[in-house]
C-alpha positions in Angstrom: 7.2 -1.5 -25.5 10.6 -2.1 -25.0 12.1 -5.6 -24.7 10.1 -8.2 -22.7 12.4 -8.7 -19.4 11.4 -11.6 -17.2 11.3 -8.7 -14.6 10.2 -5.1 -15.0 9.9 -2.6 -11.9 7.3 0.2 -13.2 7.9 3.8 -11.4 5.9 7.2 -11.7 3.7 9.4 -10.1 0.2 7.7 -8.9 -2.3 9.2 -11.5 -4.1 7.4 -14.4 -1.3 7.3 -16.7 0.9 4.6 -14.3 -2.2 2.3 -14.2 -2.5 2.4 -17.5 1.1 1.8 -18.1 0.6 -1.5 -15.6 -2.1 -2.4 -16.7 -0.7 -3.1 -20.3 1.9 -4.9 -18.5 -0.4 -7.2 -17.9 -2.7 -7.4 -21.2 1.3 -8.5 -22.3 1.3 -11.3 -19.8 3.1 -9.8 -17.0 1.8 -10.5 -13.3 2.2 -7.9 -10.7 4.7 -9.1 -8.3 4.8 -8.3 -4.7 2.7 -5.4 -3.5 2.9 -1.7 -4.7 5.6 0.2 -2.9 4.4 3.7 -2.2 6.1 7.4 -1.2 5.6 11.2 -1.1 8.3 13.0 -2.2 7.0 16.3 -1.2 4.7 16.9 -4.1 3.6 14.2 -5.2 2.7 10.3 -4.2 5.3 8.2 -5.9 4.7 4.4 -6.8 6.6 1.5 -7.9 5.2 -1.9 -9.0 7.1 -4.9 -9.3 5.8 -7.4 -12.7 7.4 -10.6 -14.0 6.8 -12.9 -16.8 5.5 -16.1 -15.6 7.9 -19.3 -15.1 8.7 -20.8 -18.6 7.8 -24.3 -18.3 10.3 -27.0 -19.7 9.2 -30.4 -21.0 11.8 -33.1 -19.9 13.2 -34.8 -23.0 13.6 -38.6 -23.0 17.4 -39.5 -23.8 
């Protein structure tokens, strides 16, 4: 995988292969962000799917 982006937009062709590339989004913490975004370009039924590292909490640190 390449380098973990607070925010990834996942694209491709809506077959087994783009739910398994989501879905190891997620085994790497991602969560799905927004609902799926769907087209047909003629051929084929094109998807895109929004994921984003959760919020990085930061601990205040007394002065």
């Amino acid at each position: 995988m390449d380098k973990r982006l607070n925010y990834r937009l996942i694209t491709g062709k809506d077959d087994a292969g783009f739910c398994e590339r989501v879905s190891s989004f997620i085994d790497e913490g991602y969560r799905l962000y927004g609902a799926p975004s769907v087209r047909y370009n003629g051929k084929d039924v094109i998807v895109a799917q929004a994921v984003v590292l959760p919020e990085k909490r930061h601990e205040k640190v007394s002065p």
